[in-house]
Each structure stands twice: as structure tokens, then as C-alpha cells.
N, CA, C and O of each residue as an XYZ file, in Angstrom:
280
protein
N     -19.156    -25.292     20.621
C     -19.170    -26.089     19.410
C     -19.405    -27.554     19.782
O     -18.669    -28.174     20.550
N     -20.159    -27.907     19.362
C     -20.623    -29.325     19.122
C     -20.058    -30.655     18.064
O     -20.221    -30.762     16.849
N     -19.381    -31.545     18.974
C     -18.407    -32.198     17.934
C     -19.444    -33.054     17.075
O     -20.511    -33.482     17.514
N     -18.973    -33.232     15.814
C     -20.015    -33.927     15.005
C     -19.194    -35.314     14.504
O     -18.297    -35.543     13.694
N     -20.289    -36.390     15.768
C     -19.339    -37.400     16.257
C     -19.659    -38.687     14.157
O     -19.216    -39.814     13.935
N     -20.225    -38.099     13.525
C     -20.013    -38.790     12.362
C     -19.332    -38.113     11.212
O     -19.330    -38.624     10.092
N     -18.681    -36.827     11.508
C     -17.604    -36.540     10.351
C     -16.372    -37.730     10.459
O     -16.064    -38.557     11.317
N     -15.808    -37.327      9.019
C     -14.593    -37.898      8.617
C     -13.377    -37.786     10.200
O     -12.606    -38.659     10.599
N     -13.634    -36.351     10.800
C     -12.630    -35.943     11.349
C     -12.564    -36.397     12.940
O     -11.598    -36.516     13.693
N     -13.797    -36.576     13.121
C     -13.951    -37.885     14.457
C     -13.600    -38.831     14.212
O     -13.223    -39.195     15.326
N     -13.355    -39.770     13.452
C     -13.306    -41.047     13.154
C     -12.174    -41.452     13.183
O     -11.800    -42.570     13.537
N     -11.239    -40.150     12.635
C      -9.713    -40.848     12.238
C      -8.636    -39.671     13.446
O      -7.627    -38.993     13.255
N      -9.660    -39.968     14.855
C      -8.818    -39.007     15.851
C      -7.748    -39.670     15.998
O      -7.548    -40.884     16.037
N      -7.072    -38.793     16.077
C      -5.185    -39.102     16.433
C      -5.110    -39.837     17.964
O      -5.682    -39.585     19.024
N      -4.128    -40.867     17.562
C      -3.957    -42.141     19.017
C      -3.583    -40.679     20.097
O      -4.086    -40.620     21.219
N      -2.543    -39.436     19.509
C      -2.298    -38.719     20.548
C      -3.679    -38.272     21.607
O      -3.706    -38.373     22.833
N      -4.935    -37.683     20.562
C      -6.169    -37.564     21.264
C      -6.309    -38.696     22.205
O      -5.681    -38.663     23.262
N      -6.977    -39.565     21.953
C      -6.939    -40.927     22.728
C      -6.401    -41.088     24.205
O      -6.936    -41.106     25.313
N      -4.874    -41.216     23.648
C      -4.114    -41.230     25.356
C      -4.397    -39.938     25.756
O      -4.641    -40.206     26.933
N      -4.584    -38.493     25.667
C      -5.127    -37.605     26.007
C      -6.447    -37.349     27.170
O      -6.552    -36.868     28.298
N      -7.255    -37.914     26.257
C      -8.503    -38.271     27.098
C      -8.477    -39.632     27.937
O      -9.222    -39.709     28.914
N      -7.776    -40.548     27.650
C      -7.921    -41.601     28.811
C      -6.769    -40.677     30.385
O      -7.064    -40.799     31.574
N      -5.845    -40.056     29.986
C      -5.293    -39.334     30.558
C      -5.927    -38.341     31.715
O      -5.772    -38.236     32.931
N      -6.589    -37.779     30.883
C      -7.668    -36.641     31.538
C      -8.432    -37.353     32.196
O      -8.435    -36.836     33.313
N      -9.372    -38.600     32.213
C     -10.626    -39.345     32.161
C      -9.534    -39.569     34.100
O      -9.746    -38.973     35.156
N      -8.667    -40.442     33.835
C      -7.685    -41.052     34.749
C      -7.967    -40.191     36.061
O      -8.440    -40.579     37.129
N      -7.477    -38.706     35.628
C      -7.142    -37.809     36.705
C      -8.592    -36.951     37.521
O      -8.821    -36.710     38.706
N      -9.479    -36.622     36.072
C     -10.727    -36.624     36.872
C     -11.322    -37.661     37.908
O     -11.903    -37.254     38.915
N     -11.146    -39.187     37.607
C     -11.380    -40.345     38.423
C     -10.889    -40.145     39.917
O     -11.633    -40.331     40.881
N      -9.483    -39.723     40.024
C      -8.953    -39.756     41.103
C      -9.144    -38.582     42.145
O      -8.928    -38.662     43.355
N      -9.570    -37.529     41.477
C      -9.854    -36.276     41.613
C     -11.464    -36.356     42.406
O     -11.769    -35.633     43.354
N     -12.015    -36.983     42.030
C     -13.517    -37.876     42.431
C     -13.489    -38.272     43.515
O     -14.227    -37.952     44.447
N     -12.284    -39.310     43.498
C     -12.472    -40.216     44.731
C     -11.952    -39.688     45.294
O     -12.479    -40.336     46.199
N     -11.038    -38.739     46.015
C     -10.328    -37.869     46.722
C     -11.168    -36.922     47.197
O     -10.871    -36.410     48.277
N     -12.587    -36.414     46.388
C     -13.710    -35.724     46.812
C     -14.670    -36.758     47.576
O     -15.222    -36.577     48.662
N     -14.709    -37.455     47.062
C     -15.782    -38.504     47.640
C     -15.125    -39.124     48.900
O     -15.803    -39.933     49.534
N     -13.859    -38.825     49.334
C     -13.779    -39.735     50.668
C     -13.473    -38.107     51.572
O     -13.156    -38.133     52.761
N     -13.567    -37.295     51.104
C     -13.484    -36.349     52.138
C     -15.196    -36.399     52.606
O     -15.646    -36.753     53.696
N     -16.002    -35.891     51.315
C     -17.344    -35.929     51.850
C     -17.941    -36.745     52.701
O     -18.906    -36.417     53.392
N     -17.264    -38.143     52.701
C     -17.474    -39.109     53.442
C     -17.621    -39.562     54.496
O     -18.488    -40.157     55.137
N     -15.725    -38.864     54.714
C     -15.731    -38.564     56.060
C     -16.583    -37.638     56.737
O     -17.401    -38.000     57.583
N     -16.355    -36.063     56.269
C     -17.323    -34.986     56.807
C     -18.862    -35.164     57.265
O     -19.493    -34.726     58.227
N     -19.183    -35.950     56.226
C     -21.128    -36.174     56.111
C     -21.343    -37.089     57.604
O     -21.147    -38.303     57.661
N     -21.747    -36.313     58.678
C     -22.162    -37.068     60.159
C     -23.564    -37.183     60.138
O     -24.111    -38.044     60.828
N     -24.465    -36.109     59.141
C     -26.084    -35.980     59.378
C     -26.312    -36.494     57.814
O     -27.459    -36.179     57.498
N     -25.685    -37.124     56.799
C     -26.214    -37.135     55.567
C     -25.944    -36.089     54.618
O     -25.972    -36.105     53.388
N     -25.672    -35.158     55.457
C     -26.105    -33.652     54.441
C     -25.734    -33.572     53.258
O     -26.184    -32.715     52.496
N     -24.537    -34.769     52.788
C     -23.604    -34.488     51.381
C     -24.244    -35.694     50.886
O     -23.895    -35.972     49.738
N     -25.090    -36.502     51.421
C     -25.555    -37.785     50.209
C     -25.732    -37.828     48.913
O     -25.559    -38.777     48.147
N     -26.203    -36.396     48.627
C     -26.459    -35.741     47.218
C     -25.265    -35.851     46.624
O     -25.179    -36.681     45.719
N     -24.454    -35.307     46.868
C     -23.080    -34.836     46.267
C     -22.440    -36.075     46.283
O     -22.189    -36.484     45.149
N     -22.036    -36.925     47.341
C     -21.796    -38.062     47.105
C     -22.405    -38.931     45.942
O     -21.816    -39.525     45.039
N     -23.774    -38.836     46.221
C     -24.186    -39.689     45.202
C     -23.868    -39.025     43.714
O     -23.912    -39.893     42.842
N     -23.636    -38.027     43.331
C     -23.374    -37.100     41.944
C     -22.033    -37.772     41.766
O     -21.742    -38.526     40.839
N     -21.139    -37.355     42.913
C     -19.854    -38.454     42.537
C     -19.603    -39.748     42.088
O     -18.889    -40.221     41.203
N     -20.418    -40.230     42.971
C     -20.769    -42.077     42.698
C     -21.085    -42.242     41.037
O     -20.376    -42.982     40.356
N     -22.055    -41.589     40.535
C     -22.551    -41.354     39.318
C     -21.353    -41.296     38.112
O     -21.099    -42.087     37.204
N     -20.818    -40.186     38.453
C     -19.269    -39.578     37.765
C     -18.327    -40.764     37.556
O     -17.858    -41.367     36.590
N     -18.251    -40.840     39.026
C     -17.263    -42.356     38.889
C     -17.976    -43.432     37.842
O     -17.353    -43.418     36.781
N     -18.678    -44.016     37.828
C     -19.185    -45.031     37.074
C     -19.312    -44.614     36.017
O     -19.066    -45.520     35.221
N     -19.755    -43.064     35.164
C     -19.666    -43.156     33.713
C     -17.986    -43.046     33.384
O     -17.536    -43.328     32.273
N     -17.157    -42.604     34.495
C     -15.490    -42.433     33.840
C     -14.988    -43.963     33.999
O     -14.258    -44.439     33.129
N     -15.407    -44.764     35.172
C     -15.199    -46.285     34.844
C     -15.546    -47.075     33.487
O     -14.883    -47.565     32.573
N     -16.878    -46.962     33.796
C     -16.546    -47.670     32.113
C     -16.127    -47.018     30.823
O     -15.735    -47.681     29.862
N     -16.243    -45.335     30.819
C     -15.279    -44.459     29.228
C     -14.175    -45.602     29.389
O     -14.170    -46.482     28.528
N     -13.162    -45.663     30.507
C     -12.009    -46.036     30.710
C     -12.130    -47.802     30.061
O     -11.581    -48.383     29.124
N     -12.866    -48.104     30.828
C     -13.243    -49.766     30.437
C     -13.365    -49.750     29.332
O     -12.536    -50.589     28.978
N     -14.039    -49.213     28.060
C     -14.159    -49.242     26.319
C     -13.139    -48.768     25.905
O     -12.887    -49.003     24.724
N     -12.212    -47.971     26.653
C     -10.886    -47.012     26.125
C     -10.073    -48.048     25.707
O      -9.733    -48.066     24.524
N      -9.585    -49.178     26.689
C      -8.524    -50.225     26.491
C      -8.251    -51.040     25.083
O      -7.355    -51.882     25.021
């Protein structure tokens, strides 16, 4: 299901939603960087640059959700 981000019922989401997802947003972040410094370490030939870089990516759209959240 596809949320239909211009109903009535998006608009007037509950503050509980809110801290919810900055919540979630939080733990995926850390969850990231905890992936991203293992790969980090591991990667001696490059081989994870990809994946790293997919992380890098991740991180920066949950940085700024978080940054407009405040």
C-alpha cells in the first residue's frame, strides 16, 4: 500500500508517529555506521566500495530526514 502523502490522514499524523520514525530513522543511522566501519575495516582490495558507497548514500538521506525532523 502506497501512502497517499496528500490525504487528510497524512497531514494530521500523530506526534506519536513522528517520534516513531525519527526513532527508527536514529537506529537505522547507527546500524549503518556500525556496517560501514566494519566494511571499512575488512575492504584491503576495494572489493566493498560499492556497498560502502550504498551506505554512504543511506547515511546522507537519514541525515538530513533527521535534519527536517527537528
Amino acid at each position: 500500500m502506497t501512502p497517499d502523502h496528500h490525504s487528510d490522514d497524512f497531514a494530521t499524523a500523530r506526534l506519536d508517529d513522528t517520534v516513531s520514525l525519527r526513532s527508527a530513522a536514529r537506529e537505522a543511522r547507527a546500524t549503518l555506521y556500525a556496517v560501514l566501519n566494519r566494511l571499512e575495516l575488512n575492504d584491503l582490495e576495494g572489493e566493498e566500495q560499492p556497498y560502502i558507497d550504498d551506505c554512504l548514500g543511506a547515511l546522507a538521506i537519514l541525515e538530513e530526514a533527521l535534519r527536517r525532523s527537528v
